[in-house]
TITOR-398857 format. One record per residue: chain; x, y, z of N, C-alpha, C in turn. Coordinates in steps of 0.1 Angstrom, whole numbers, plus 2048, in hexadecimal, padded with zeros to 3 digits. Example, Ala and Ser with C-alpha at 12.3 -4.5 7.8 and 13.67 -1.06 7.14 Angstrom:
BEGIN
kette: A | n.c1: 884 | n.c2: 7C7 | n.c3: 84E | ca.c1: 87B | ca.c2: 7D3 | ca.c3: 84E | c.c1: 884 | c.c2: 7DF | c.c3: 84E
kette: A | n.c1: 880 | n.c2: 7EA | n.c3: 847 | ca.c1: 889 | ca.c2: 7F5 | ca.c3: 847 | c.c1: 881 | c.c2: 800 | c.c3: 84F
This chain:
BEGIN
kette: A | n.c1: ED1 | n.c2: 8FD | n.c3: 37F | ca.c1: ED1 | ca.c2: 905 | ca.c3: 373 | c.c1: EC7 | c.c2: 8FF | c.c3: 369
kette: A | n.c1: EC1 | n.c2: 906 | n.c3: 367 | ca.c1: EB7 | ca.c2: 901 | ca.c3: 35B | c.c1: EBC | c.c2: 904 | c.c3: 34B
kette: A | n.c1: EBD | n.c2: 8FA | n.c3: 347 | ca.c1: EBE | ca.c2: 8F9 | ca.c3: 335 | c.c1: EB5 | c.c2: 8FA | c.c3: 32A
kette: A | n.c1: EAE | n.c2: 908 | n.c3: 32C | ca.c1: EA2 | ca.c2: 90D | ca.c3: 322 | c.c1: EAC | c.c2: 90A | c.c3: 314
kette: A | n.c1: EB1 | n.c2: 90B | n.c3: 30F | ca.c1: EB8 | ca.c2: 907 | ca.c3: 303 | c.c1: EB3 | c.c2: 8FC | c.c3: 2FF
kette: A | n.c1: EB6 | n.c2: 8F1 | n.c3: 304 | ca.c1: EB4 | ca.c2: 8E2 | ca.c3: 307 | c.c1: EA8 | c.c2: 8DD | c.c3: 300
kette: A | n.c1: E9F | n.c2: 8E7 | n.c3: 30B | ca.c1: E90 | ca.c2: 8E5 | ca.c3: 30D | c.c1: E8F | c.c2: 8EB | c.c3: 2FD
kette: A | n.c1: E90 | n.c2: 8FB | n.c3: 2FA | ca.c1: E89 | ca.c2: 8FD | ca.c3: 2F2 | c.c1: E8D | c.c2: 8F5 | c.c3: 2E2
kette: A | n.c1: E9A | n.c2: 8F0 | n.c3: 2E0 | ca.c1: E9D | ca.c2: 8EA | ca.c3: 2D9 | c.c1: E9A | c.c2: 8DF | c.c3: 2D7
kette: A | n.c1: E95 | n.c2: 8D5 | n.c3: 2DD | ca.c1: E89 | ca.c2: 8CB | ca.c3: 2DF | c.c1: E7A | c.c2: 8CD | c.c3: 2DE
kette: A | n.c1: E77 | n.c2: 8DA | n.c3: 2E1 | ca.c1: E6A | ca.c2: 8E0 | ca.c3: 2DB | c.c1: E68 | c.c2: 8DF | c.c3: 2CE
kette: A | n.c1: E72 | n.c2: 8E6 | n.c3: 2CE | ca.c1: E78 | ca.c2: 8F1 | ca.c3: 2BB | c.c1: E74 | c.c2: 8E4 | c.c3: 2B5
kette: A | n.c1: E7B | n.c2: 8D7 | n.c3: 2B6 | ca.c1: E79 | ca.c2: 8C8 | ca.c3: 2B2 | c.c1: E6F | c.c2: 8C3 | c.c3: 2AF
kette: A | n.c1: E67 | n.c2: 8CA | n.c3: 2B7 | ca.c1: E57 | ca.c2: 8BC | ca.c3: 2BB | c.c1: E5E | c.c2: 8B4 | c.c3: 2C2
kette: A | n.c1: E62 | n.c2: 8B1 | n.c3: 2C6 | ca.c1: E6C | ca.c2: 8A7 | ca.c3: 2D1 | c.c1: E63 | c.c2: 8A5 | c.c3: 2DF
kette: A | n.c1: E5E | n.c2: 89D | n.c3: 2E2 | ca.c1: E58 | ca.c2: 89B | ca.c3: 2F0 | c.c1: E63 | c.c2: 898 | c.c3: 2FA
kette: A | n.c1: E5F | n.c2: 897 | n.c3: 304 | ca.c1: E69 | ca.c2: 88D | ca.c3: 311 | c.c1: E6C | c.c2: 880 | c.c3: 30E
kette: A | n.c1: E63 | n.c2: 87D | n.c3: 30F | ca.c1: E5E | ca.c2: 86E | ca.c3: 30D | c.c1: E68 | c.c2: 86A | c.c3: 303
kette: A | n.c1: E69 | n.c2: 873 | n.c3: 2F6 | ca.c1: E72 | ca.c2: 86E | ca.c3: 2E7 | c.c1: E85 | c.c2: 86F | c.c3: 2EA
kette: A | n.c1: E83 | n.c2: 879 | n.c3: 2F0 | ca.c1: E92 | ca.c2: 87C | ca.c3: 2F5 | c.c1: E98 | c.c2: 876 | c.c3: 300
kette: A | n.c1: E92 | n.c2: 86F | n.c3: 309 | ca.c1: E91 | ca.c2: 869 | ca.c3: 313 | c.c1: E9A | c.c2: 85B | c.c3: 30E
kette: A | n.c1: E8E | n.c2: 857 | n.c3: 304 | ca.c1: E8C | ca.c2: 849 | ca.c3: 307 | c.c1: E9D | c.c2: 846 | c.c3: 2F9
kette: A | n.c1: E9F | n.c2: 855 | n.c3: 2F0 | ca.c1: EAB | ca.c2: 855 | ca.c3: 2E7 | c.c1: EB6 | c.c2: 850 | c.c3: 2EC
kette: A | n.c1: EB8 | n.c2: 85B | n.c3: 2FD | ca.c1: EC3 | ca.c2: 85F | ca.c3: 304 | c.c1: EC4 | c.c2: 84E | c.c3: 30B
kette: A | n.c1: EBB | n.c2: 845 | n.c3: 30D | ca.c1: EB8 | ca.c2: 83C | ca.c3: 318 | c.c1: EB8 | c.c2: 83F | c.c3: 324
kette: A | n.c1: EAF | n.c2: 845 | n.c3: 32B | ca.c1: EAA | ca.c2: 851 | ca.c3: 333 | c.c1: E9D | c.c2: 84E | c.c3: 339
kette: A | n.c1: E9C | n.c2: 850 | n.c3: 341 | ca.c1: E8D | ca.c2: 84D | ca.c3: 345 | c.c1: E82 | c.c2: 85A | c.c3: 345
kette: A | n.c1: E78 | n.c2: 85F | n.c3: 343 | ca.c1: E75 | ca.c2: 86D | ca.c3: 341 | c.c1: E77 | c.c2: 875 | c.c3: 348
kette: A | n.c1: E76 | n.c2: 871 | n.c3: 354 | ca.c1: E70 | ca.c2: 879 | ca.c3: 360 | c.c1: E83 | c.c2: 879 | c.c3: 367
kette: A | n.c1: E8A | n.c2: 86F | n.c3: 35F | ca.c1: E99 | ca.c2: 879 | ca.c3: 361 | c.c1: E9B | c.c2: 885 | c.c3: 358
kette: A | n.c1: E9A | n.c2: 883 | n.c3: 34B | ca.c1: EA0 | ca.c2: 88A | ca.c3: 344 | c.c1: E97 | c.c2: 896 | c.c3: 342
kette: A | n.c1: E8B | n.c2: 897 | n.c3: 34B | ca.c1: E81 | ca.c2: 8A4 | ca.c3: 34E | c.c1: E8C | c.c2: 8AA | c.c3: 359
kette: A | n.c1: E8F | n.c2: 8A6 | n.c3: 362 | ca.c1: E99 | ca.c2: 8AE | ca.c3: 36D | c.c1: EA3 | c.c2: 8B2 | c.c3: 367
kette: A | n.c1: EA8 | n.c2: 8A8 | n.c3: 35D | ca.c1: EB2 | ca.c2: 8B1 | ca.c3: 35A | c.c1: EB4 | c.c2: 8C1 | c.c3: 34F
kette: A | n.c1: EA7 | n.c2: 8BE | n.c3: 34B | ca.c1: EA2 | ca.c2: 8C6 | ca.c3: 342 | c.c1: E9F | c.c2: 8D4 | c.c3: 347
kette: A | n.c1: E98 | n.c2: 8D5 | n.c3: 356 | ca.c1: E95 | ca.c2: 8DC | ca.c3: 35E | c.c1: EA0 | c.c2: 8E2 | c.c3: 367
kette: A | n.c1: EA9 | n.c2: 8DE | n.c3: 368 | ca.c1: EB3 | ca.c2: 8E0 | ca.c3: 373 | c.c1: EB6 | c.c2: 8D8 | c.c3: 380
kette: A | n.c1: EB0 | n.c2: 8D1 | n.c3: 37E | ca.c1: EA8 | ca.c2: 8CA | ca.c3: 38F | c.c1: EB8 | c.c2: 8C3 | c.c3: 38E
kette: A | n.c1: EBD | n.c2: 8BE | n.c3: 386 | ca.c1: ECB | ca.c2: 8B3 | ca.c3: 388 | c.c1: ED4 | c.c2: 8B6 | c.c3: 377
kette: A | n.c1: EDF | n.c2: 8B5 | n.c3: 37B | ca.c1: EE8 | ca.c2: 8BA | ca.c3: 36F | c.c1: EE9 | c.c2: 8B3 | c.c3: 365
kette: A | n.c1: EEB | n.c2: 8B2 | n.c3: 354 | ca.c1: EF0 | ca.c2: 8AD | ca.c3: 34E | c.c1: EFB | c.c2: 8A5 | c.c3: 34D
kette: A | n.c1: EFF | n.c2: 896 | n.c3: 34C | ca.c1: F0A | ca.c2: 894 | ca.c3: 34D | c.c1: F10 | c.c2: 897 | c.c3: 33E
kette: A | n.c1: F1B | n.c2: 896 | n.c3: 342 | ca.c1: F21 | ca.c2: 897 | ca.c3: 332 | c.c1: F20 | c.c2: 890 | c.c3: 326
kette: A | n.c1: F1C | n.c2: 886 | n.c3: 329 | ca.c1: F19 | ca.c2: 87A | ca.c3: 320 | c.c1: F07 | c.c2: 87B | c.c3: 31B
kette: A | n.c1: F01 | n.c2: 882 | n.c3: 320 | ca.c1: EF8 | ca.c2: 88B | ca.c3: 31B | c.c1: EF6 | c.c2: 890 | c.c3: 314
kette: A | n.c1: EFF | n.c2: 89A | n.c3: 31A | ca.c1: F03 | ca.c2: 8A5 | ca.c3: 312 | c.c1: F04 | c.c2: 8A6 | c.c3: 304
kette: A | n.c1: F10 | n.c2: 899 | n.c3: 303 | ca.c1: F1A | ca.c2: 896 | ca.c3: 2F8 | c.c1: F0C | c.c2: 893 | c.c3: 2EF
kette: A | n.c1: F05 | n.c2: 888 | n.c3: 2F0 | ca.c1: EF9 | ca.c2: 880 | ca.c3: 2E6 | c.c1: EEF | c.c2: 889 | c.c3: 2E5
kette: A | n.c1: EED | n.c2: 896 | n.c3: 2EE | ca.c1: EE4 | ca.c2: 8A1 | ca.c3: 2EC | c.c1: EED | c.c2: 8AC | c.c3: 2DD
kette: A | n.c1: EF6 | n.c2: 8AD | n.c3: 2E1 | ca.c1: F00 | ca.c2: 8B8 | ca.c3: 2D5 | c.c1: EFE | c.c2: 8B1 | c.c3: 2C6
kette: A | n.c1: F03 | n.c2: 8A0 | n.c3: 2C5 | ca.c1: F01 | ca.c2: 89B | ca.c3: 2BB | c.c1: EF0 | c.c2: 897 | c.c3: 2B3
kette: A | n.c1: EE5 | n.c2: 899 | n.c3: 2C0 | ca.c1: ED8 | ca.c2: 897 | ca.c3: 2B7 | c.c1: ED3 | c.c2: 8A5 | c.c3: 2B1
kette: A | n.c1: ED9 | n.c2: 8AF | n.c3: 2BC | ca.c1: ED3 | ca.c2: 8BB | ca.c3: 2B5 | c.c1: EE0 | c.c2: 8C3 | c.c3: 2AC
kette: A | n.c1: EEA | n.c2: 8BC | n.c3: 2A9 | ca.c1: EF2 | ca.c2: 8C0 | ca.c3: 2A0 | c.c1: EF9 | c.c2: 8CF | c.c3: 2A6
kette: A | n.c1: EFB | n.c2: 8D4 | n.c3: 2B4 | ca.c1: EFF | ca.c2: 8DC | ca.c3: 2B9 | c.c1: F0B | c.c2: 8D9 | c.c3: 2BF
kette: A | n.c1: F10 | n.c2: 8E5 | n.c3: 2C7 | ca.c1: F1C | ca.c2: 8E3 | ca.c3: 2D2 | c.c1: F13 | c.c2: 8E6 | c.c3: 2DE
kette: A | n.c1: F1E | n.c2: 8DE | n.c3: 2E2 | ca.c1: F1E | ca.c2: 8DD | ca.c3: 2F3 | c.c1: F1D | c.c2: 8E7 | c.c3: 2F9
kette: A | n.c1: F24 | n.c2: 8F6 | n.c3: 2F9 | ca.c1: F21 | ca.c2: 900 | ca.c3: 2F9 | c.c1: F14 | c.c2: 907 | c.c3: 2F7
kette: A | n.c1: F10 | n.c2: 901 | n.c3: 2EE | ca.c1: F03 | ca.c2: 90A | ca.c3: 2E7 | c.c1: EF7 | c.c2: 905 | c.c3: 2ED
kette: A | n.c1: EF9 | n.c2: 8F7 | n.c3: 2F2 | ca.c1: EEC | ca.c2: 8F0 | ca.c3: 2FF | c.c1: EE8 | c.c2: 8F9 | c.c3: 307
kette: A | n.c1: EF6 | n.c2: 8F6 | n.c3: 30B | ca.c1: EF8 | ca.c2: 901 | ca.c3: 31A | c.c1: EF7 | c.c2: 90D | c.c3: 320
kette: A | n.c1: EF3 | n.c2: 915 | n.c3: 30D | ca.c1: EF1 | ca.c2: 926 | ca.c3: 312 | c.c1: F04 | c.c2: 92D | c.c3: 30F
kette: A | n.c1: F0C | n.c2: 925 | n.c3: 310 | ca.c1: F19 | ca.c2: 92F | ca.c3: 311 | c.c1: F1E | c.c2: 930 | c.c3: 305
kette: A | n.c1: F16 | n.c2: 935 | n.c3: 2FA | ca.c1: F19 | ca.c2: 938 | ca.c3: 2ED | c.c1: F0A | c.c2: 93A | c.c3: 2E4
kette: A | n.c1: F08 | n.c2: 942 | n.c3: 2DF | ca.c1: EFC | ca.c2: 942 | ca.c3: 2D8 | c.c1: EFF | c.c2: 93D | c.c3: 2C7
kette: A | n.c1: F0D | n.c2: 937 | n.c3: 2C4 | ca.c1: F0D | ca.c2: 931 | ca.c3: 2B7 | c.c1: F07 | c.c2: 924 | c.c3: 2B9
kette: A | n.c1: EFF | n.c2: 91E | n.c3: 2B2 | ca.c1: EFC | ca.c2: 90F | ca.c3: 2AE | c.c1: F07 | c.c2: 905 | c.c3: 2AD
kette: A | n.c1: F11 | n.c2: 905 | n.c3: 2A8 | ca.c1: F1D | ca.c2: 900 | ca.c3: 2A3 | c.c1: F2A | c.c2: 90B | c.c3: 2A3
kette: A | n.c1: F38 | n.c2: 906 | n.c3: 2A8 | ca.c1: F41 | ca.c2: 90E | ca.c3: 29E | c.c1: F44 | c.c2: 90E | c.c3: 296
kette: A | n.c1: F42 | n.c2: 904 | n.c3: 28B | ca.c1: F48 | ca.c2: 905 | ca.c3: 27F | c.c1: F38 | c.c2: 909 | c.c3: 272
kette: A | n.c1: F2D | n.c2: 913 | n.c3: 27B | ca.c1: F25 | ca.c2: 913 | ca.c3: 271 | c.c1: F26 | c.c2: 926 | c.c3: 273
């Protein structure tokens, strides 16, 4: 499953690989697969992905088109 959300919200950023990679402690060319679909998210990912971009977990993942629930 690919996570265009992810991706384009890291665009939206100026955010490289390289920058979010090295945030997450990640190596690029992991957190490109995971970006892509090639290998899953773990949730601990997840979790430090929701709090940099100030989103829900949900909203990464496509299964809600709100940014937040409480916005």
């Amino acid at each position: 499953m690919q996570f265009q959300r992810i991706k384009d919200l890291r665009q939206d950023n100026d955010i490289t690989i390289k920058e979010i990679s090295e945030f997450l402690g990640l190596h690029r060319d992991v957190y490109a697969r995971y970006e892509k679909g090639i290998r899953d998210f773990p949730i601990d990912i997840l979790i430090q992905l929701a709090n940099y971009y100030d989103c829900s977990i949900d909203y990464l993942v496509g299964r809600t088109p709100k940014k937040s629930v409480n916005k």
